[in-house]
C-alpha positions in Angstrom: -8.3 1.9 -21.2 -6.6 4.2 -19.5 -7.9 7.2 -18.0 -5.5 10.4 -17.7 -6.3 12.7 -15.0 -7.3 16.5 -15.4 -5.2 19.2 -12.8 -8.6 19.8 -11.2 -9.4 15.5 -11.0 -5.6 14.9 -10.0 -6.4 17.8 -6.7 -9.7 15.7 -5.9 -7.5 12.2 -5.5 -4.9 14.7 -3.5 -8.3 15.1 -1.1 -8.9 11.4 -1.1 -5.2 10.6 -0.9 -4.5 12.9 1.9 -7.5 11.3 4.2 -5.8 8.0 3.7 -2.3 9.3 5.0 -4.8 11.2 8.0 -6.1 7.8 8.5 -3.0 5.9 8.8 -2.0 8.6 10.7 -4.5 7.7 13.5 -3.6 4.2 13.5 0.1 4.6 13.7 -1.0 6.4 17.0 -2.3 3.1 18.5 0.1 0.4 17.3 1.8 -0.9 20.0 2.3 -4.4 21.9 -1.3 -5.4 22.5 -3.5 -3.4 20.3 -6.5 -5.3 18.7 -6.6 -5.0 14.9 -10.5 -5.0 15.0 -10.1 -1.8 17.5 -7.8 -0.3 14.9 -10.1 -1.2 11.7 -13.4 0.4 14.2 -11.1 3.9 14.8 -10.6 4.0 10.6 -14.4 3.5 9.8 -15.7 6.2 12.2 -12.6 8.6 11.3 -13.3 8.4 8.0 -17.3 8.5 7.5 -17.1 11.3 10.1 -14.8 13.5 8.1 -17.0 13.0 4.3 -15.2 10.0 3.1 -16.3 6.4 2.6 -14.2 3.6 3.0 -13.5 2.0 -0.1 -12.3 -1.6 0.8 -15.4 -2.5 3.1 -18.1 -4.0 0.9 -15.5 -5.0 -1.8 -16.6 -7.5 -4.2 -14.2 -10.5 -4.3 -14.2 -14.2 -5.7 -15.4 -15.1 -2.0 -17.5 -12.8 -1.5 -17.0 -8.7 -0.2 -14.5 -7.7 2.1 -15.8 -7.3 5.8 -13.9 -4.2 6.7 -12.0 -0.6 6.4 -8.6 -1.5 6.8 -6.5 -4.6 5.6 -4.1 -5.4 8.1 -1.4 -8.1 7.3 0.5 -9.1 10.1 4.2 -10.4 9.8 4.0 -13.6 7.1 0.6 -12.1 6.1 1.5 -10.2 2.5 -1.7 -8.1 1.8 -5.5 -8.4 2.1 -5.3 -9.6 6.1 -9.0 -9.0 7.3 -8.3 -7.7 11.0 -9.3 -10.1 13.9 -9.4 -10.1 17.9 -6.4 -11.3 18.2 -4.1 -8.9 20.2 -0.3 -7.9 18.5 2.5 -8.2 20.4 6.2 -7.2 20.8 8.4 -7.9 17.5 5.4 -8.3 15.0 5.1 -6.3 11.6 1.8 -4.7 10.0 0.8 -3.6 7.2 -2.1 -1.6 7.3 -3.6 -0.7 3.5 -6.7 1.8 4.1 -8.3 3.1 1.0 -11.2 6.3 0.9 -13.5 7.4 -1.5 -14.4 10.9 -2.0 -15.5 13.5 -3.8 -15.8 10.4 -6.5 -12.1 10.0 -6.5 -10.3 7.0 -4.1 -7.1 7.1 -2.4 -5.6 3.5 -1.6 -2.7 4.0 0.1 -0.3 1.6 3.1 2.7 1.2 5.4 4.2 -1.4 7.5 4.7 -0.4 11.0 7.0 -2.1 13.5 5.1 -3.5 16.8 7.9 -2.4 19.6 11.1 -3.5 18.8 11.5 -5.5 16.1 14.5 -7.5 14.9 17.3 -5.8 12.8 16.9 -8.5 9.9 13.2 -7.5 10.2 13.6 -3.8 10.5 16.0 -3.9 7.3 13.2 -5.8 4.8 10.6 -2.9 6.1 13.8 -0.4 4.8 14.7 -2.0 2.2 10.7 -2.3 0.8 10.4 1.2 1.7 13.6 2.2 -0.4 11.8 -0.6 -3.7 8.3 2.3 -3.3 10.8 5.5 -4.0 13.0 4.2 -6.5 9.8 3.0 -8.6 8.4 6.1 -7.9 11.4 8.0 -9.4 10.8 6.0 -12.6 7.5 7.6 -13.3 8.6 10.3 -15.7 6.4 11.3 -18.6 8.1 8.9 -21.5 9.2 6.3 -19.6 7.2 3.1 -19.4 5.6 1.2 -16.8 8.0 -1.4 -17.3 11.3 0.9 -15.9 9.3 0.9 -12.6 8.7 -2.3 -12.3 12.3 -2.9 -12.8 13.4 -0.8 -10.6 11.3 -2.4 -7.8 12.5 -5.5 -8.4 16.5 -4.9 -9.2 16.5 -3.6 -5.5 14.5 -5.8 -3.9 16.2 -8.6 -5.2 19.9 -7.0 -5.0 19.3 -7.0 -1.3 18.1 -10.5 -1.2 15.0 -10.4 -0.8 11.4 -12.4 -2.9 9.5 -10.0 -5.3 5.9 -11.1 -5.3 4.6 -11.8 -8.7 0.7 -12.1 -9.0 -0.2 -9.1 -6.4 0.6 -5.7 -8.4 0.2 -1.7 -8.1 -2.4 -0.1 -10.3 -4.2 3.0 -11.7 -6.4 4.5 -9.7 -9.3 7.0 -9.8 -12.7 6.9 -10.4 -12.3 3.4 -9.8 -10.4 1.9 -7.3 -8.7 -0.4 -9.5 -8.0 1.1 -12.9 -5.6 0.2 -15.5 -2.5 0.0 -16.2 -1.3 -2.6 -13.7 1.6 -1.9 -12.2 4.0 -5.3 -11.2 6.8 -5.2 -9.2 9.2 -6.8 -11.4 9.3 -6.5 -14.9 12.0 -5.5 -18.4 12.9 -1.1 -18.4 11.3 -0.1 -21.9 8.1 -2.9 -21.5 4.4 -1.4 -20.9 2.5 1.3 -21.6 4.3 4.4 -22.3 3.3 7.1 -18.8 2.0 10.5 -19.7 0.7 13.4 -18.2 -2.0 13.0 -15.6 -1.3 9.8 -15.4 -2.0 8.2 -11.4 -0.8 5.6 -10.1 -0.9 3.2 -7.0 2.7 1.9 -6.9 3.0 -0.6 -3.7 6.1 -2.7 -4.0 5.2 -6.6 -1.9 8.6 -7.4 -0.7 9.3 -11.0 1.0 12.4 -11.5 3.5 12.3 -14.9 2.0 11.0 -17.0 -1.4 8.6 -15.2 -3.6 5.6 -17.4 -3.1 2.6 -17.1 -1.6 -0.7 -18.5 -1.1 -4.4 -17.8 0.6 -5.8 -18.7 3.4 -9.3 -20.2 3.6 -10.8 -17.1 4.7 -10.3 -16.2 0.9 -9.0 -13.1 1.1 -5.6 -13.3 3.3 -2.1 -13.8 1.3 0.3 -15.2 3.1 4.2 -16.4 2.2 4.3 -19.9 1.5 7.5 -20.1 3.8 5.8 -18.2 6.2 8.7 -15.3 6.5 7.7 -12.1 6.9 6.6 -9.5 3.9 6.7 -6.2 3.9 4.1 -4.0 2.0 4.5 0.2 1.1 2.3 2.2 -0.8 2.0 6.2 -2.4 -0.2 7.1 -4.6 1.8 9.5 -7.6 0.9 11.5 -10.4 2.6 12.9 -13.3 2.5 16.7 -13.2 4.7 18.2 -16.1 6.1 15.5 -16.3 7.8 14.2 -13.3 6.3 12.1 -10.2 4.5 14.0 -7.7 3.1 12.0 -4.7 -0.2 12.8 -3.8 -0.3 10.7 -0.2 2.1 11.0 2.3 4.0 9.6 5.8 4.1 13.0 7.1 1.1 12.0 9.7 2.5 8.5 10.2 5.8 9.9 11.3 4.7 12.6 13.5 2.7 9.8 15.1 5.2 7.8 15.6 7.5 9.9 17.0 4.9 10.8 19.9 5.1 7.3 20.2 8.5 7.4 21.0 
């Protein structure tokens, strides 16, 4: 079933939406050459509980049990669902970091892939390139359309560029529920799915691989990695349909202004 959201629900997820980009925010603040990911996954918790949220991915039931922490953070062949260690990052790596926040009974579930230092330009283009997949699927989200014209345009980009569109990870609904339906792939046929109406929300999150589509997990039973071990790029927004037409409720404002402090 799924659940189309009220103007008053769809400014709740904006709240829960908004303390996810806040969150990332934060984080982007710390990545650099050495940073711990277990330091960065300890700054999310406290930032988050402090300000009224909970964090939505600690405690999360899987097939191997719940997930240990706040953030996911996936680091270069790592696709999604890294569980951050001790291990410190260095110069030339990619993260994704994929934080999601409940409150006020809605969730926001929301990510980015941030550059450690300098990366290398064929690395630096997939993170573009992944980025570009997120806004041309979001653009697709038009009440009338279908869920399938997303996923298409995701993947004709992706793809065009070169570039493996992972098949068994997708986007979703959100709300209530972290994980609502419809899901949301990253490939797919324009004029396939359910039809997208008003009040519709989604969490579109294109999984882009520099190399072959496929992918396995590790033995920690939640980390997805490439099965050539090239590096994956992961984006996120979370979007609704207000009269009609996309409106994204997260955003990279906070990310960017972080980053260029960085600088």
């Amino acid at each position: 079933m799924i659940y189309l959201k009220t103007s008053e629900e769809i400014e709740l997820m904006r709240e829960s939406a908004l303390m996810v980009s806040r969150t990332l925010g934060l984080i982007a603040a710390e990545i650099k050459p050495g940073v711990i990911p277990s330091k960065l996954d300890k700054l999310a918790e406290e930032y988050i509980r402090d300000n009224g949220g909970i964090p939505a991915f600690k405690g999360y039931k899987g097939a191997n049990g719940p997930f240990p922490s706040t953030l996911c953070v996936s680091i270069n062949e790592t696709v999604v669902h890294g569980i951050p260690g001790d291990k410190p990052v260095k110069e030339g790596d990619i993260i994704s970091v994929d934080c999601g926040v409940k409150k006020n009974g809605f969730f926001g579930d929301h990510a980015f892939t941030f550059e450690v230092g300098e990366v290398t330009p064929e690395v630096k283009r997939l993170l573009q390139v992944t980025k570009e997949c997120l806004y041309k699927g979001i653009e697709q989200m038009i009440e009338g359309n279908r869920i399938g014209d997303i996923s298409y345009a995701i993947q004709q980009h992706a793809e065009k560029n070169g570039y493996g569109v992972v098949r068994e990870l997708v986007g979703h609904g959100l709300g209530k529920n972290l994980h609502e339906e419809p899901e949301v792939p990253n490939y797919g046929s324009r004029g396939n799915g359910p039809k997208i109406k008003e009040g519709l929300v989604l969490a579109i999150e294109p999984m882009i691989n520099m190399g072959k589509k496929n992918i396995k997990q590790l033995n920690d039973g939640w980390s997805i990695v490439t099965a050539d071990n090239l590096p994956s790029a992961h984006f996120e927004h979370d979007v609704a349909v207000i009269n009609g037409k996309p409106e994204i409720l997260s955003t990279y404002a906070f990310i960017e202004e972080a980053l260029k402090k960085n600088k």
